[in-house]
C-alpha positions in Angstrom: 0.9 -9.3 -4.0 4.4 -9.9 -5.3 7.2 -7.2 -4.8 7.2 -6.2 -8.4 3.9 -6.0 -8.2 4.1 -3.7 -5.6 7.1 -1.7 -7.5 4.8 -1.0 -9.9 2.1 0.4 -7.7 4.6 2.5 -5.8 5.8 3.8 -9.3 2.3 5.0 -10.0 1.5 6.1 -6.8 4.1 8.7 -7.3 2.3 10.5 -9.9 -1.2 10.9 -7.6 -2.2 13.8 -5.2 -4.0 12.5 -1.9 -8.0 12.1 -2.3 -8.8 11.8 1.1 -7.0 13.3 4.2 -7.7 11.7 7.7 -8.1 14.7 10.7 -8.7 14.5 13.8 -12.5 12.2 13.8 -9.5 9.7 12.8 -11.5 6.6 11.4 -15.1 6.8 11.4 -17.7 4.5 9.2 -17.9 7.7 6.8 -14.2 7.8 5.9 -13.8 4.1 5.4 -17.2 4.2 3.2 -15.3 6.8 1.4 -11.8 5.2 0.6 -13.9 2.1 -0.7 -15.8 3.9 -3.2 -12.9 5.8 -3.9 -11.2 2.2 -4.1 -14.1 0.9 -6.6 -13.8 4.0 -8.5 -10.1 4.2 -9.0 -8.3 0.8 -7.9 -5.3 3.0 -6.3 -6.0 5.6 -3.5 -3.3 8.2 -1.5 -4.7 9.5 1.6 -2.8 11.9 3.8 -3.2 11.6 7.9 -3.2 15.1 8.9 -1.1 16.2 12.0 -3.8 16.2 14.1 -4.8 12.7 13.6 -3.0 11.4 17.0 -3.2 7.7 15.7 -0.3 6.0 14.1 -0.8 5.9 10.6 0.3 2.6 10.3 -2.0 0.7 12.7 -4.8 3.1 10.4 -3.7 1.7 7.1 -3.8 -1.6 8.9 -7.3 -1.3 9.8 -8.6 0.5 6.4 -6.7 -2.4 4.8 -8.9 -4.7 6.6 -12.1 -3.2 6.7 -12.4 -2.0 2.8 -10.7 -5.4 2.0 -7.6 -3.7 0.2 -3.4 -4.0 0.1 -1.8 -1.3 2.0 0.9 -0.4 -1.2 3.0 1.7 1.2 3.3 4.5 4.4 5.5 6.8 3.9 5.7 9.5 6.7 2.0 10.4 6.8 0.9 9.4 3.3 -0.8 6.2 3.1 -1.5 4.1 -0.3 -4.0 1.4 -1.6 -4.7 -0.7 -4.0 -8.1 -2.6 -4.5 -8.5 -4.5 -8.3 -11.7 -4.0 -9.4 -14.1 -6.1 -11.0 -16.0 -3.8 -13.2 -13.3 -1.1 -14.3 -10.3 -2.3 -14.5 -7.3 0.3 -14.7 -4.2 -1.0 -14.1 -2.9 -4.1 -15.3 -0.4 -5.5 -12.8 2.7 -7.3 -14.1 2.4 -11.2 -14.1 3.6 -12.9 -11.2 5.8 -16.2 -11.6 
């Protein structure tokens, strides 16, 4: 992903509320079964890491990354964002990279 690329993504990450928010469980099979449908559904996803999730929430966006096969966007404080293209519904049409 290029950086205007992920400009763009940022921009409309801006304008989303949080879908998911990450407690204290932290990561379990369920929640990462939920961001990728929620990833399949909507191509970008904002998730919140509550306070009482003792985990860093960048080593969790790290690891969601890897396991739903998504771009962390951005971590900002404890909001985390994703982006996933999907195959079927396609959303949002990314500017062309040179």
């Amino acid at each position: 992903m290029t950086s205007k690329q992920r400009a763009y993504l940022k921009g409309l990450a801006m304008n989303i509320e949080p879908i998911l928010s990450l407690g204290k469980a932290s990561l379990t099979p369920e929640f990462t079964n939920s961001v990728a449908e929620a990833l399949a559904a909507r191509e970008l996803v904002k998730i919140n890491v509550l306070k009482n999730c003792m985990d860093d929430p960048r080593e969790i966006a790290a690891i969601i990354a890897e396991r739903t096969k998504s771009e962390i966007v951005q971590v900002i404080g404890r909001k985390i964002v994703f982006y996933k293209e999907s195959k079927d519904k396609k959303k949002i049409e990314l500017p062309k990279s040179k």
